[in-house]
PALO-14203 format. One record per atom (N, C-alpha, C, O): residue in one letter; x, y, z; atom name. Coordinates in nm, 3 decimals. Example, Ala and Ser with C-alpha at 12.3 -4.5 7.8 and 13.67 -1.06 7.14 Angstrom:
# residues 2
aa|east|north|up|at
A|1.319|-0.569|0.780|N
A|1.230|-0.450|0.780|CA
A|1.320|-0.330|0.780|C
A|1.424|-0.332|0.846|O
S|1.285|-0.225|0.708|N
S|1.367|-0.106|0.714|CA
S|1.290|0.003|0.787|C
S|1.341|0.114|0.804|O
***
This chain:
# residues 103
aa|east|north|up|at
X|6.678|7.472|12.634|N
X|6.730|7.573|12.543|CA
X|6.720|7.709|12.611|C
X|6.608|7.743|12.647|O
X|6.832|7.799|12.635|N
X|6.841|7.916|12.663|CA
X|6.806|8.006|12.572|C
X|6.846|8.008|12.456|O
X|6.704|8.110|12.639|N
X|6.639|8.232|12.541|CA
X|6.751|8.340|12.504|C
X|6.798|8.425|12.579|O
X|6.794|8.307|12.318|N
X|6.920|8.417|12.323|CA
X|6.861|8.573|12.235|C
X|6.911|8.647|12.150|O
X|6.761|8.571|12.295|N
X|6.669|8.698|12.241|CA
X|6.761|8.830|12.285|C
X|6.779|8.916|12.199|O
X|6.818|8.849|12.417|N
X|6.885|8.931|12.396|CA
X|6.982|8.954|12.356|C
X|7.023|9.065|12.389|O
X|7.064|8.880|12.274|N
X|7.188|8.839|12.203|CA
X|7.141|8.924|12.036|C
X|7.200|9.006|11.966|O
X|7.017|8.858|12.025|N
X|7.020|8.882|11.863|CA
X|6.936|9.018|11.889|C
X|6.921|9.095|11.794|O
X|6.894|9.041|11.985|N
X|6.852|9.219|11.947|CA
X|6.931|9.329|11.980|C
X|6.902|9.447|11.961|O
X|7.054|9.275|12.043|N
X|7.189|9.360|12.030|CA
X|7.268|9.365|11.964|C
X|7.354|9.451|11.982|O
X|7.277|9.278|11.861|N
X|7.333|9.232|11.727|CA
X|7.269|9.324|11.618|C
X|7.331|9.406|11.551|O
X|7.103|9.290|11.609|N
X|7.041|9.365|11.544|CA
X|7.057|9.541|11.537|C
X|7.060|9.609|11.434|O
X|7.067|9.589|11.687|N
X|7.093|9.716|11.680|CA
X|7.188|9.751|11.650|C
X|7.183|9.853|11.581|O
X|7.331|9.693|11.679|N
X|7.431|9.715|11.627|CA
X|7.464|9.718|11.461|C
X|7.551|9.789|11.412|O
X|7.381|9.630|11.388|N
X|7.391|9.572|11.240|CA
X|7.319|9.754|11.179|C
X|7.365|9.843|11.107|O
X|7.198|9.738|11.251|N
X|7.116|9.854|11.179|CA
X|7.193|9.990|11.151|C
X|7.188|10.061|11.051|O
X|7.266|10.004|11.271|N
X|7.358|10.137|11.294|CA
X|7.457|10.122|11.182|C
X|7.490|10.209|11.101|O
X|7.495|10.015|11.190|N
X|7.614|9.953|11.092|CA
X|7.501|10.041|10.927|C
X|7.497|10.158|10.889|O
X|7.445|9.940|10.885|N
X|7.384|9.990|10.771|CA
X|7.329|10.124|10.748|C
X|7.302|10.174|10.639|O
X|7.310|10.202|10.923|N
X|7.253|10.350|10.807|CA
X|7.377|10.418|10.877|C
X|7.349|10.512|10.951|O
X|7.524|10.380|10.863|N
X|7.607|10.494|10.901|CA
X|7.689|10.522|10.776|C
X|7.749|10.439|10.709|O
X|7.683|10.614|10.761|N
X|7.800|10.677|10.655|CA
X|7.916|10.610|10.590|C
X|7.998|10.560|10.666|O
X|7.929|10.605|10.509|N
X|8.074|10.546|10.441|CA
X|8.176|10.551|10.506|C
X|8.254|10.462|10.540|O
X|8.173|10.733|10.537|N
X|8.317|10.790|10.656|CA
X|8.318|10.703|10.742|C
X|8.430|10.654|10.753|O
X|8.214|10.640|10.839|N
X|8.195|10.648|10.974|CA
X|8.266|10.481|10.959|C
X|8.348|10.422|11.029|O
X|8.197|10.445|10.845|N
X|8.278|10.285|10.822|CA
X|8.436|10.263|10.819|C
X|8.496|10.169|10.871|O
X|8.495|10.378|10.740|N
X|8.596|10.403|10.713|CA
X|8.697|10.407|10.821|C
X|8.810|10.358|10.813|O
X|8.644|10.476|10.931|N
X|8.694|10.536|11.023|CA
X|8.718|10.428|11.116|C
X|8.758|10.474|11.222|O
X|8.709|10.306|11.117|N
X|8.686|10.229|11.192|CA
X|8.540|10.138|11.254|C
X|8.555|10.057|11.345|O
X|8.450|10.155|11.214|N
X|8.309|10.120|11.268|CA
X|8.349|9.936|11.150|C
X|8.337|9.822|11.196|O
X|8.393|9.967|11.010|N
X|8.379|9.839|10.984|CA
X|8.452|9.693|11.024|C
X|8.421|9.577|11.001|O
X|8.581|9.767|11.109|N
X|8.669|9.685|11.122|CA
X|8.640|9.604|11.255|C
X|8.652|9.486|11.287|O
X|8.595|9.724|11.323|N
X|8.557|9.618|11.449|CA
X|8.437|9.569|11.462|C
X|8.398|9.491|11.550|O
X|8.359|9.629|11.351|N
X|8.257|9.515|11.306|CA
X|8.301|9.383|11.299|C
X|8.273|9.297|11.383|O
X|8.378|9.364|11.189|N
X|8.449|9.274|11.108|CA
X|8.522|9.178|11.281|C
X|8.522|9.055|11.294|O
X|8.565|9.257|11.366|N
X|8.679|9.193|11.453|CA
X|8.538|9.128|11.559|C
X|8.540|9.037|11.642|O
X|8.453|9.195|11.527|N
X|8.338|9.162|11.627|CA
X|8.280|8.987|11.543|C
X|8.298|8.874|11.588|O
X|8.245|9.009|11.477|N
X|8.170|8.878|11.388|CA
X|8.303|8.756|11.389|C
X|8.282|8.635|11.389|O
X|8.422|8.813|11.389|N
X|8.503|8.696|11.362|CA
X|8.571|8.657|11.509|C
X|8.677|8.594|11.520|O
X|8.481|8.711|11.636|N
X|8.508|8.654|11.803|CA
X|8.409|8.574|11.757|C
X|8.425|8.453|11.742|O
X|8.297|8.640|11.732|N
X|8.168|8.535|11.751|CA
X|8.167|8.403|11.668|C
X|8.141|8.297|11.726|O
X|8.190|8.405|11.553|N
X|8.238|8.307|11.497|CA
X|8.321|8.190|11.578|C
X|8.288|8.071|11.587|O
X|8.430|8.248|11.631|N
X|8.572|8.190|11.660|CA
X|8.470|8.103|11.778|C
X|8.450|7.982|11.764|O
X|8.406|8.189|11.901|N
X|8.327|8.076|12.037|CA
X|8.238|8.026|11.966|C
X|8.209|7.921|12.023|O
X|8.173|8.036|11.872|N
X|8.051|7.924|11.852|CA
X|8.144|7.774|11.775|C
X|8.121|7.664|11.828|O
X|8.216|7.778|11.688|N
X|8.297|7.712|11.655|CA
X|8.388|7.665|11.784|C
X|8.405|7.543|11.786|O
X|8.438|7.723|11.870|N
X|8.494|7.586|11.923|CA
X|8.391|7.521|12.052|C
X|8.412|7.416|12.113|O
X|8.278|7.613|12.071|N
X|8.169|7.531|12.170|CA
X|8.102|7.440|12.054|C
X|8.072|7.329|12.097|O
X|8.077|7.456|11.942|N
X|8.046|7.308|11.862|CA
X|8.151|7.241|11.860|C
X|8.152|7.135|11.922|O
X|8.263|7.282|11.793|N
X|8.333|7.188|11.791|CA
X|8.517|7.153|11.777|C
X|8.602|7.142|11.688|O
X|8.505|7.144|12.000|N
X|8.617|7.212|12.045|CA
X|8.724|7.125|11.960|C
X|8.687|7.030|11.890|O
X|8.849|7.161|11.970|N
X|8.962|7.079|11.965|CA
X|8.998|7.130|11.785|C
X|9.116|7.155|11.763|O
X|8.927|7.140|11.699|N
X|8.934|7.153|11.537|CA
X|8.992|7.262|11.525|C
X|8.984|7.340|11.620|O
X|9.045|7.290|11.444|N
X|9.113|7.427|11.347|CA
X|9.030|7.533|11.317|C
X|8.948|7.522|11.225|O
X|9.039|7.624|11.376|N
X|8.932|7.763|11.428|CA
X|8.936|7.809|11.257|C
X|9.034|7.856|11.198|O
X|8.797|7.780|11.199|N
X|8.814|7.893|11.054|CA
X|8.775|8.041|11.068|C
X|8.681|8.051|11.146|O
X|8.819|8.171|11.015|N
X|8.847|8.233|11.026|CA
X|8.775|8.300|10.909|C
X|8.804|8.288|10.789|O
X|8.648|8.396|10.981|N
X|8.568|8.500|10.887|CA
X|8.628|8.581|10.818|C
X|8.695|8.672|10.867|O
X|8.609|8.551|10.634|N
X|8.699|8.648|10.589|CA
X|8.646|8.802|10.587|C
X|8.541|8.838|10.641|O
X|8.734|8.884|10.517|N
X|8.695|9.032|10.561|CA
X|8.623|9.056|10.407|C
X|8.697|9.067|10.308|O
X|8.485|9.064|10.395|N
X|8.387|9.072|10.272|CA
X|8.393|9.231|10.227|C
X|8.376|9.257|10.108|O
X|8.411|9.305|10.294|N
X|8.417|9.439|10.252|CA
X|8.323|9.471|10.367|C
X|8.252|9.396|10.434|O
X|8.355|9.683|10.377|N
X|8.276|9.730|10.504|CA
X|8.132|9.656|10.467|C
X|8.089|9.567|10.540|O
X|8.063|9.700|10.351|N
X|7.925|9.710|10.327|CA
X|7.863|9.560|10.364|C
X|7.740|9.544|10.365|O
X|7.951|9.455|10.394|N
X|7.905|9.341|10.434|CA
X|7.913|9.329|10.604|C
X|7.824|9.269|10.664|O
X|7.978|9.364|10.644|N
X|8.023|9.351|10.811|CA
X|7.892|9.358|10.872|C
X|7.893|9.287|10.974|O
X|7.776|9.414|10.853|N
X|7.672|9.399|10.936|CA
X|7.590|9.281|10.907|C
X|7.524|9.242|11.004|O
X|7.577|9.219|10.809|N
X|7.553|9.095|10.768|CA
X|7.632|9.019|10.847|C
X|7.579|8.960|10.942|O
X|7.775|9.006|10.823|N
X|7.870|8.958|10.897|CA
X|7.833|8.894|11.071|C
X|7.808|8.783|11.119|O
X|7.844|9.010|11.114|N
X|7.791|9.009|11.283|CA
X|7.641|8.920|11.293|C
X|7.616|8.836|11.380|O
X|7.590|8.942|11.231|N
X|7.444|8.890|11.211|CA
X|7.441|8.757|11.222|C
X|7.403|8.682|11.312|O
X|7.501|8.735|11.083|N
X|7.560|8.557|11.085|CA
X|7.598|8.469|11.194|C
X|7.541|8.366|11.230|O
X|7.684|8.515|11.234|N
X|7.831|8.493|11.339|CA
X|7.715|8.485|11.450|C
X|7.695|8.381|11.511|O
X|7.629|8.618|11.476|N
X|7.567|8.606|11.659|CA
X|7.442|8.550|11.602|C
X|7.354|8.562|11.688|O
X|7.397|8.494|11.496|N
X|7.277|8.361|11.475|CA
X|7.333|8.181|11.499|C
X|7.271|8.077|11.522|O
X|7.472|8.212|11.483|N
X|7.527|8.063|11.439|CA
X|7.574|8.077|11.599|C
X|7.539|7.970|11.648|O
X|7.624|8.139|11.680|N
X|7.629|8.114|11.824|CA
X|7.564|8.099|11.897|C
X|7.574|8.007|11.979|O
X|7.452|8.205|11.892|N
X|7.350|8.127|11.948|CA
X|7.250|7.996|11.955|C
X|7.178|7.967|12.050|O
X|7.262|7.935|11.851|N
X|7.209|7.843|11.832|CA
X|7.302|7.730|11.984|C
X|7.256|7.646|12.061|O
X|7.456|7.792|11.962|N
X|7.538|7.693|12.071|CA
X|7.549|7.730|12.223|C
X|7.626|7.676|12.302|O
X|7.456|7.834|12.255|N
X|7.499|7.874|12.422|CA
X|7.367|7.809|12.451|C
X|7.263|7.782|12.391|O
X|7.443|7.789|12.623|N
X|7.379|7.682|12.669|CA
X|7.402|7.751|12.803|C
X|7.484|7.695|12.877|O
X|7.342|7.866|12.849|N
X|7.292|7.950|12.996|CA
X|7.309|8.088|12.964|C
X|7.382|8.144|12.882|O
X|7.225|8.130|13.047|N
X|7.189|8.313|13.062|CA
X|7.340|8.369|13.052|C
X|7.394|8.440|12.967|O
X|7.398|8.298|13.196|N
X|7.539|8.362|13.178|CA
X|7.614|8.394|13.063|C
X|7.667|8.504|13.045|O
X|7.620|8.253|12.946|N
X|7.659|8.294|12.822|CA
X|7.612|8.374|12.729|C
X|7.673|8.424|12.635|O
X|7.486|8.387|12.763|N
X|7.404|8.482|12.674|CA
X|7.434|8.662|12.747|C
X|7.503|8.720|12.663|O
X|7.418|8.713|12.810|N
X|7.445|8.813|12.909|CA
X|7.595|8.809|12.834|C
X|7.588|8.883|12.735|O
X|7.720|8.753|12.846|N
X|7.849|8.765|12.786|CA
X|7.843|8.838|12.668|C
X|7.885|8.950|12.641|O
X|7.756|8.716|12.573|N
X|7.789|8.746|12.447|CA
X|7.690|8.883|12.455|C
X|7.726|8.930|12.347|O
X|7.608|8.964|12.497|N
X|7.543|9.043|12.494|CA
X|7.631|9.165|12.503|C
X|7.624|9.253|12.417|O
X|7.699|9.170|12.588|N
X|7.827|9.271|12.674|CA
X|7.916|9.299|12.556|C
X|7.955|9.408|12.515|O
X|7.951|9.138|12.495|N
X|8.069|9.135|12.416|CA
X|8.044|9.237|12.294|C
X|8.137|9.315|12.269|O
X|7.910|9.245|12.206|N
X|7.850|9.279|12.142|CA
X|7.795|9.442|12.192|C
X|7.710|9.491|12.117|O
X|7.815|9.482|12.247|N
X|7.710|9.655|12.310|CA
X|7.926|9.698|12.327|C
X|7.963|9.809|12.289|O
X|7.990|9.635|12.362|N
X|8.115|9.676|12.387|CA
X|8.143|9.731|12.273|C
X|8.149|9.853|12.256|O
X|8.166|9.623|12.163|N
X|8.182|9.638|12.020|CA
X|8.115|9.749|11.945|C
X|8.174|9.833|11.877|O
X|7.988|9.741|11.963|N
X|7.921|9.854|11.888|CA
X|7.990|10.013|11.989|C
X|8.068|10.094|11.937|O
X|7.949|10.022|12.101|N
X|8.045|10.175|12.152|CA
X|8.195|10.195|12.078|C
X|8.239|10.304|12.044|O
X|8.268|10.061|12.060|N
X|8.410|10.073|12.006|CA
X|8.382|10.131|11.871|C
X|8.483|10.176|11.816|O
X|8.281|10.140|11.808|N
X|8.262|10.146|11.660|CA
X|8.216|10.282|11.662|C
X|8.262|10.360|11.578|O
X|8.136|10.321|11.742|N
X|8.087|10.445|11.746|CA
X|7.973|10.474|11.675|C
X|7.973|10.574|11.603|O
X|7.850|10.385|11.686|N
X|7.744|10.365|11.608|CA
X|7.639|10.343|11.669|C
X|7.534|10.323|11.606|O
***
């Protein structure tokens, strides 16, 4: 089992920012690519469990949920990576996301 500790404490920082930023700041875009962030992560853990099936698709809960959202999504993937390399990815993928958000 690969250690995805740094996966979920870049998730975490990102979530926290998420929860103490402003309504505006959500508004402005921080929730959406929240939202676009949790529903990549979703999308690779689902087809590394279980390739070949019909990709389901995170619905959009409202801003005030999106950091929950991400949370979910980079707990349920990690459970499926299987090397540093993937972990380091999804790490990148996630610190990318949060700068895109501005949080």
């Amino acid at each position: 089992m690969v250690d995805t500790t740094p996966l979920l404490r870049a998730v975490d920082l990102f979530a926290d920012r998420l929860r103490a930023a402003p309504q505006s700041r959500l508004q402005r875009g921080a929730a959406a690519e929240a939202l676009r962030l949790a529903q990549d992560l979703a999308r690779w853990a689902q087809e590394v469990e279980t390739p070949g099936d019909e990709v389901r698709v995170m619905p959009d809960a409202g801003m005030f949920a999106v950091a929950d959202q991400i949370t979910v999504a980079a707990h349920d993937l990690a459970v499926v990576l299987r090397s540093v390399g993937e972990v380091e990815e999804a790490v990148r993928v996630v610190e990318d996301a949060r700068k895109r958000a501005g949080v």
